[in-house]
mmCIF file of the C-alpha atoms, coordinates in Angstrom:
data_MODEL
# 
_entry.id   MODEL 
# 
loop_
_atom_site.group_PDB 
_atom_site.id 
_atom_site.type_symbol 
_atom_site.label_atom_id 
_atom_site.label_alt_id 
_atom_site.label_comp_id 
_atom_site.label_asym_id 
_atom_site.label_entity_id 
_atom_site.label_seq_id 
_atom_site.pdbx_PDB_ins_code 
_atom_site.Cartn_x 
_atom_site.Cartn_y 
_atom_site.Cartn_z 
_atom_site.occupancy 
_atom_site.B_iso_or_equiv 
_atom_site.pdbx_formal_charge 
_atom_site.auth_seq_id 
_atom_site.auth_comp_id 
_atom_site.auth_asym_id 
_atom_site.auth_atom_id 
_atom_site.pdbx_PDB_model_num 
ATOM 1   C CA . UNK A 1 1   ? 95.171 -6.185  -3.594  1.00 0.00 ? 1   UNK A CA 1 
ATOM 2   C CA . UNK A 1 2   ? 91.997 -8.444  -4.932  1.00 0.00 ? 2   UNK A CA 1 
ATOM 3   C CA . UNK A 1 3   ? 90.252 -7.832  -8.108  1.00 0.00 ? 3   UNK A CA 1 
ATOM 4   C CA . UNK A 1 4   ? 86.599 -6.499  -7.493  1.00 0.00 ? 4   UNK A CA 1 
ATOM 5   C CA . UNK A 1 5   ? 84.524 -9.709  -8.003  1.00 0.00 ? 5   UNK A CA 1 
ATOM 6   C CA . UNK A 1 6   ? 82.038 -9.772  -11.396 1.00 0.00 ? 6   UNK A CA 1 
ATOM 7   C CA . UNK A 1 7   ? 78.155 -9.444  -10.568 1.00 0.00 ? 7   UNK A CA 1 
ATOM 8   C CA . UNK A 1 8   ? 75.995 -12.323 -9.359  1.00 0.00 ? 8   UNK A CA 1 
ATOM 9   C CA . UNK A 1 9   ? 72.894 -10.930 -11.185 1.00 0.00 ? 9   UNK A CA 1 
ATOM 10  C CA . UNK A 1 10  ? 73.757 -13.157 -14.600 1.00 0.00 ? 10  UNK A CA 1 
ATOM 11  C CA . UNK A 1 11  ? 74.500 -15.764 -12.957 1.00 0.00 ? 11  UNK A CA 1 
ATOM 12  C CA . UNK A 1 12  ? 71.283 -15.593 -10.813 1.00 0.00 ? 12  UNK A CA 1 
ATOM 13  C CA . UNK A 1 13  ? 69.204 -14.989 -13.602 1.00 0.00 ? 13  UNK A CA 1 
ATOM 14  C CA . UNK A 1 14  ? 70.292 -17.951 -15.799 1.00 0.00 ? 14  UNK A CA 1 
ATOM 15  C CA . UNK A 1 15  ? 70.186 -20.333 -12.826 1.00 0.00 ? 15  UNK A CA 1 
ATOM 16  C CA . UNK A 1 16  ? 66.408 -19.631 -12.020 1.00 0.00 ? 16  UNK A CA 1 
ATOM 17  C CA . UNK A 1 17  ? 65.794 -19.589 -15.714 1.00 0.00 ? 17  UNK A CA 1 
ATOM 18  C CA . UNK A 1 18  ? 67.233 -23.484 -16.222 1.00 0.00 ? 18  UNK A CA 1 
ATOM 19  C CA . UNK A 1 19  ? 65.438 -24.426 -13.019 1.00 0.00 ? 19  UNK A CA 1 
ATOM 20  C CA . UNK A 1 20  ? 62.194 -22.936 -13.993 1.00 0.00 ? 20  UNK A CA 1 
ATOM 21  C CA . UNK A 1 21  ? 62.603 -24.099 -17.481 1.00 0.00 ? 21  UNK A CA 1 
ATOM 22  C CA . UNK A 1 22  ? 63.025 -27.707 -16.122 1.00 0.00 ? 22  UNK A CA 1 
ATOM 23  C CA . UNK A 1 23  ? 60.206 -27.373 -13.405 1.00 0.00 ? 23  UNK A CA 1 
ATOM 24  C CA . UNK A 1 24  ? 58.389 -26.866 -16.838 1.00 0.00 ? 24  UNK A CA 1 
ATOM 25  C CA . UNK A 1 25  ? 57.583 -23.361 -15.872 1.00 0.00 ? 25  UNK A CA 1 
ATOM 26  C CA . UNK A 1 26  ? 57.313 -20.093 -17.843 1.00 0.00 ? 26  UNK A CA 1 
ATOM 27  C CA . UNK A 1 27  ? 60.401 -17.735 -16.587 1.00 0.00 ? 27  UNK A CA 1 
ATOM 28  C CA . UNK A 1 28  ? 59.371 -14.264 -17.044 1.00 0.00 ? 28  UNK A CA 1 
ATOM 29  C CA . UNK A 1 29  ? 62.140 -11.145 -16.033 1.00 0.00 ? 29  UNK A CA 1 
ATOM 30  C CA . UNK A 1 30  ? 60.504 -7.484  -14.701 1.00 0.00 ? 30  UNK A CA 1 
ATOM 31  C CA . UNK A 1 31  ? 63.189 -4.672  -16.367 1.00 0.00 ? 31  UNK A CA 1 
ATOM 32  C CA . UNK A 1 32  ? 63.697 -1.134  -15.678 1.00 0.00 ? 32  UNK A CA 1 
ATOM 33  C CA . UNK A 1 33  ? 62.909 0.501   -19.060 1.00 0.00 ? 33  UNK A CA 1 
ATOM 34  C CA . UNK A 1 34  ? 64.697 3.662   -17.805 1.00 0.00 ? 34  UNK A CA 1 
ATOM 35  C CA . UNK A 1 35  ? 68.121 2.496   -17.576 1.00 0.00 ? 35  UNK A CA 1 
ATOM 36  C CA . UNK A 1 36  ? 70.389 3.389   -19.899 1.00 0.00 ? 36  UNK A CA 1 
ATOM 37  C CA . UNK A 1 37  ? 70.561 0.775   -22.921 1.00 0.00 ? 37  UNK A CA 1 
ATOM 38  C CA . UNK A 1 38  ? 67.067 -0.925  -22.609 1.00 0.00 ? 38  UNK A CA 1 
ATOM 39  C CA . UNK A 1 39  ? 65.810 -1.668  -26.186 1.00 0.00 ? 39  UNK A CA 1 
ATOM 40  C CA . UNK A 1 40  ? 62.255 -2.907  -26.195 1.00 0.00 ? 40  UNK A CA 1 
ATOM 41  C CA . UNK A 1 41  ? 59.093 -1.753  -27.678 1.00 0.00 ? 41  UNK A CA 1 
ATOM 42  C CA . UNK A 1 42  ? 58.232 1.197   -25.776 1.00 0.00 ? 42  UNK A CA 1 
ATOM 43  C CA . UNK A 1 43  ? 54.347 0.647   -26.569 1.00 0.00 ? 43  UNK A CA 1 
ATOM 44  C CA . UNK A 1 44  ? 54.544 -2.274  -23.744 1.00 0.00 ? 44  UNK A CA 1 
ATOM 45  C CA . UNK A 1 45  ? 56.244 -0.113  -21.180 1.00 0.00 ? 45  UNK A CA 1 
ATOM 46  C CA . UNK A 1 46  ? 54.271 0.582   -18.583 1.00 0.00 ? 46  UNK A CA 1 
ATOM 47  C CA . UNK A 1 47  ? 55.111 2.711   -15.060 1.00 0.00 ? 47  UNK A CA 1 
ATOM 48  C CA . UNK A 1 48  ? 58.571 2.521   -16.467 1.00 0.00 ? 48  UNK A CA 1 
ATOM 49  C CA . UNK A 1 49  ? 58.882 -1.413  -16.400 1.00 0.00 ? 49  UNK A CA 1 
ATOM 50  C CA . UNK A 1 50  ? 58.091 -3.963  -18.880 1.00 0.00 ? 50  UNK A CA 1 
ATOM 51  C CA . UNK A 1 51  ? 57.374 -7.641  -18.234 1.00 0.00 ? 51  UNK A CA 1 
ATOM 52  C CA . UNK A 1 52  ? 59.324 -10.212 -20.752 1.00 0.00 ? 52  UNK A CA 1 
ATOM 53  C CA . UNK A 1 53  ? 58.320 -13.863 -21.367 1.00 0.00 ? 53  UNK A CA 1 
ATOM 54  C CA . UNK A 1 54  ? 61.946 -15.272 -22.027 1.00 0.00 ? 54  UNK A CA 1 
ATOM 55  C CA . UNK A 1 55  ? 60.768 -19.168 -22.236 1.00 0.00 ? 55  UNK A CA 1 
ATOM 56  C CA . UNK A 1 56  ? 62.422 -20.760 -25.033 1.00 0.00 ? 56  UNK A CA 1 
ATOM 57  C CA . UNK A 1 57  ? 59.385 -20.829 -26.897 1.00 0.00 ? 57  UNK A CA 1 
ATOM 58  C CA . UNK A 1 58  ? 58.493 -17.078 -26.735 1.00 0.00 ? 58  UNK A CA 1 
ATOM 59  C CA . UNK A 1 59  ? 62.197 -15.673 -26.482 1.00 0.00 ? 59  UNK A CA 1 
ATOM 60  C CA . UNK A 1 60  ? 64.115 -17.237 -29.966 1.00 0.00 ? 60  UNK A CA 1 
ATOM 61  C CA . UNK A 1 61  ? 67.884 -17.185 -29.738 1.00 0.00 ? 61  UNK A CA 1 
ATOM 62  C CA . UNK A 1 62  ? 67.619 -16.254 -26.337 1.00 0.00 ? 62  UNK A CA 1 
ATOM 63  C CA . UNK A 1 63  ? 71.235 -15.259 -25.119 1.00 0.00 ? 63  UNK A CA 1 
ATOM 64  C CA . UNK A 1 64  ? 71.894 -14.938 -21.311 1.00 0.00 ? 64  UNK A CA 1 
ATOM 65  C CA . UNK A 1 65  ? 75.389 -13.649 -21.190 1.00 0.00 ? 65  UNK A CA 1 
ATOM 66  C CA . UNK A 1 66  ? 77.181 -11.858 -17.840 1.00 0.00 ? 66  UNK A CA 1 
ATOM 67  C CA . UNK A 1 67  ? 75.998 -8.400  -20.191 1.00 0.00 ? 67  UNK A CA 1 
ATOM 68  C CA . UNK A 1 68  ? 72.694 -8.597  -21.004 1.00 0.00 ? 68  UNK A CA 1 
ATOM 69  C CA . UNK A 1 69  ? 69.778 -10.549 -22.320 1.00 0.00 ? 69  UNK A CA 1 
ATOM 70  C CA . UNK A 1 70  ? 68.635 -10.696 -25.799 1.00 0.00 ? 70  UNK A CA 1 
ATOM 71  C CA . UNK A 1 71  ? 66.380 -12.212 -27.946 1.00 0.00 ? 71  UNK A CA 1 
ATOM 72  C CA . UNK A 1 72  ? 63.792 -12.307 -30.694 1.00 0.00 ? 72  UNK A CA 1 
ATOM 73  C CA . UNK A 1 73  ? 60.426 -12.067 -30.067 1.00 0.00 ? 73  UNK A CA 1 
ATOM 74  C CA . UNK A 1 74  ? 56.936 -10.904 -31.495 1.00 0.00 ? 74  UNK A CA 1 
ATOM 75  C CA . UNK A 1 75  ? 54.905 -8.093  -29.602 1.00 0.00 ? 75  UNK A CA 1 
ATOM 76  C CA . UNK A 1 76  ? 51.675 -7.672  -31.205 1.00 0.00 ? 76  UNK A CA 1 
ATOM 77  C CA . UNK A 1 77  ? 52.476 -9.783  -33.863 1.00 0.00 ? 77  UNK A CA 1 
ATOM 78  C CA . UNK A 1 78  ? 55.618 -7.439  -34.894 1.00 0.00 ? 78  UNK A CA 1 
ATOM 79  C CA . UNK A 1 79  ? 59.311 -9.009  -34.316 1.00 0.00 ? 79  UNK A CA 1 
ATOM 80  C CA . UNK A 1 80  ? 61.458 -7.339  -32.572 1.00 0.00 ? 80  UNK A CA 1 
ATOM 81  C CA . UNK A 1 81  ? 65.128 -7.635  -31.489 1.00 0.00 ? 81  UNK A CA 1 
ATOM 82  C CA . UNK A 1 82  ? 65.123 -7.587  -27.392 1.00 0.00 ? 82  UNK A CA 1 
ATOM 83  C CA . UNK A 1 83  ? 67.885 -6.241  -25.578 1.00 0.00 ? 83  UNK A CA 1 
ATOM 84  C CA . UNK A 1 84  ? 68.329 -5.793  -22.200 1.00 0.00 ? 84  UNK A CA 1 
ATOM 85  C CA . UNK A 1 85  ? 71.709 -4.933  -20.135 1.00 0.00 ? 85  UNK A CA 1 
ATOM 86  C CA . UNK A 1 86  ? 72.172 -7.250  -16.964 1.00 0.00 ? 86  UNK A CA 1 
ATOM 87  C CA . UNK A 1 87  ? 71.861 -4.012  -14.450 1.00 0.00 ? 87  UNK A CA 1 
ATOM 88  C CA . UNK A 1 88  ? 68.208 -3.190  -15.839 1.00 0.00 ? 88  UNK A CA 1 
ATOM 89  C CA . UNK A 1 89  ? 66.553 -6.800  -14.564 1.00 0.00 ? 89  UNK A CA 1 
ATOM 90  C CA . UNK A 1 90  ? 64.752 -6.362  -11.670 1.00 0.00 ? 90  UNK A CA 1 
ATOM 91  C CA . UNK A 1 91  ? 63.846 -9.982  -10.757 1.00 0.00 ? 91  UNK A CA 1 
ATOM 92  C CA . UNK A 1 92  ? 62.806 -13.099 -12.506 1.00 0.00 ? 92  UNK A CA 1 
ATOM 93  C CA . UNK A 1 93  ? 59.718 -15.199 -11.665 1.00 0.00 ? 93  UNK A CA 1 
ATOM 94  C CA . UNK A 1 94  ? 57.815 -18.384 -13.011 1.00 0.00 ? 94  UNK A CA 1 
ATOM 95  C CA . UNK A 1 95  ? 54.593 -17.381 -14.261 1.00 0.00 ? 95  UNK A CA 1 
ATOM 96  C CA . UNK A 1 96  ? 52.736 -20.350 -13.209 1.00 0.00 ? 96  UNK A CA 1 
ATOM 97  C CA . UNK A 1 97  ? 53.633 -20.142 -9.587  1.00 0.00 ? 97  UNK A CA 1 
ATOM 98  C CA . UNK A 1 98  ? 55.139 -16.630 -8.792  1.00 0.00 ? 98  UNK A CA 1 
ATOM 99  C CA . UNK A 1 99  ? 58.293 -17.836 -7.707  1.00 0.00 ? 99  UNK A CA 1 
ATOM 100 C CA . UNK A 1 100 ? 61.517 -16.490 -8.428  1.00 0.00 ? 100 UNK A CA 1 
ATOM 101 C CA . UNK A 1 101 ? 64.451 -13.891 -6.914  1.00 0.00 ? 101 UNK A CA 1 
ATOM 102 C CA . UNK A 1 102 ? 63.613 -9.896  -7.009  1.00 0.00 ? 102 UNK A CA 1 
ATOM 103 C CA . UNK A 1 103 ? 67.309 -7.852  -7.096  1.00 0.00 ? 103 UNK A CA 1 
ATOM 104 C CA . UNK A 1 104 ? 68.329 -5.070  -5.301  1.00 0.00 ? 104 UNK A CA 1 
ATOM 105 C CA . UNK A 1 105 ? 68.007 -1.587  -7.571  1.00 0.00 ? 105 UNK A CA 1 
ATOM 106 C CA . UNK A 1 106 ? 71.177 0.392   -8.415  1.00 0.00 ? 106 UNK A CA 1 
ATOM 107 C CA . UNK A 1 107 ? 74.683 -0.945  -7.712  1.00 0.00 ? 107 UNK A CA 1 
ATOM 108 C CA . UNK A 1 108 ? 75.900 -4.580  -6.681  1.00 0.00 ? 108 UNK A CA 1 
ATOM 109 C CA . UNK A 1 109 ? 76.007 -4.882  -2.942  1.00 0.00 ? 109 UNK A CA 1 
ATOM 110 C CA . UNK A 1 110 ? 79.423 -5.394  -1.225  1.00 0.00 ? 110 UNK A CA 1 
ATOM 111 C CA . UNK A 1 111 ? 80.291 -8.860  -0.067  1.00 0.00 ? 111 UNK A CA 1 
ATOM 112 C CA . UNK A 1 112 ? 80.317 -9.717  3.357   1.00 0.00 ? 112 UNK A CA 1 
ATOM 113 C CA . UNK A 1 113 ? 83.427 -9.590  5.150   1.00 0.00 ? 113 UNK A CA 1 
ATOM 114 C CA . UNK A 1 114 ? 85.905 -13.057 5.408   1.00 0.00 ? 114 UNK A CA 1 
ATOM 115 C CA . UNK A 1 115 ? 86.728 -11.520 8.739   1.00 0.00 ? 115 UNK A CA 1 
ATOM 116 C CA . UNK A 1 116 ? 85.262 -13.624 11.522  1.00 0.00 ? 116 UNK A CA 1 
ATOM 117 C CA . UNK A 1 117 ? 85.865 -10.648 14.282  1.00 0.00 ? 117 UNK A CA 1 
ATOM 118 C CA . UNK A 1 118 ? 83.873 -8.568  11.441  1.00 0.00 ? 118 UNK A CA 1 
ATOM 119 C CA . UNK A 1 119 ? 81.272 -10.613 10.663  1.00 0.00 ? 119 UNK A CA 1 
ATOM 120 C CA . UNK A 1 120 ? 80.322 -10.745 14.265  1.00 0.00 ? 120 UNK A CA 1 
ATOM 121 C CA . UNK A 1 121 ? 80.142 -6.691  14.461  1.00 0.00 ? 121 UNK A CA 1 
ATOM 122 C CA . UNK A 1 122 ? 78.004 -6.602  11.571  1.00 0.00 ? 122 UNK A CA 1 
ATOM 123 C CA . UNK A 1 123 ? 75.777 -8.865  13.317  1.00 0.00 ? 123 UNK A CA 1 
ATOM 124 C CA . UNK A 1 124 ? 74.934 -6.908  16.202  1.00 0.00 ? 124 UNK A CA 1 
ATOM 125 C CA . UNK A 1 125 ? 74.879 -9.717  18.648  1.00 0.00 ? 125 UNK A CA 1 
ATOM 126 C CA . UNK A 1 126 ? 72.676 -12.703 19.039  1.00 0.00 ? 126 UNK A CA 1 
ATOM 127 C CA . UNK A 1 127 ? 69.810 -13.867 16.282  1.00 0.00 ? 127 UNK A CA 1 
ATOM 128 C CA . UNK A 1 128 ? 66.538 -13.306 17.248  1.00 0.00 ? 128 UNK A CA 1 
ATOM 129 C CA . UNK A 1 129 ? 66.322 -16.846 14.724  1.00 0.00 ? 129 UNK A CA 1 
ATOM 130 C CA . UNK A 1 130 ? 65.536 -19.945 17.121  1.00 0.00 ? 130 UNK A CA 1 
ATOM 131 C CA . UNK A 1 131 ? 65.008 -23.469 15.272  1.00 0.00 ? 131 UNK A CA 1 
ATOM 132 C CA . UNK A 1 132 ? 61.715 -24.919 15.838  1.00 0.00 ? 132 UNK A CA 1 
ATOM 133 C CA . UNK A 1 133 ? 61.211 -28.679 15.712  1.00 0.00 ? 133 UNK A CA 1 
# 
């Protein structure tokens, strides 16, 4: 029997952030304000999602743990205490350039199989893919 395997999504999210962080970029994340858990200021919700800045310089004692995210952080020139669980971040992106990874909604996606025989059903036959030189 094999132990379900933990989420990608922290791991994800703290990868872009170093990379974006050392492209000298400004990471933001996009969270679902209606899961269960969000704390942010509710003022800067808006359509249900809020946008966070979580560059060192904006997000102080930022924490990226396999749980959530949280920080400290002024909004309108208040501090507040940010925290977010993992399963509410909807993608993170680099200001600057737009780049970043956008996460499927809801609940982790299953792993593809280790099964070659498998693998090749799920396929459905050939790629349409072709290289081009």
């Amino acid at each position: 029997m094999t132990n379900p395997s933990k989420s990608k999504r922290p791991y994800l999210i703290r990868a872009m952030h170093e990379w974006m962080g050392d492209n000298g970029h400004t990471p933001h994340i996009v969270i679902d304000a209606g899961v269960e858990g969000v704390t942010v200021p509710t003022e800067h919700i808006k359509d249900g999602k809020i946008i966070l800045n979580v560059s060192h310089s904006a997000a102080h004692n930022l924490k990226l743990t396999n749980a959530g995210v949280s920080f400290r952080a002024r909004f309108s020139g208040v501090p507040f205490d940010v925290w977010v669980p993992v399963s509410s971040v909807m993608g993170i992106y680099a200001k600057e350039t737009g780049q970043g990874m956008i996460f499927s909604h809801g609940t982790e996606q299953p792993e593809p199989p280790d099964d070659p025989e498998e693998k090749e059903k799920l396929k459905g036959g050939r790629s349409h893919l072709k290289v081009v030189k």
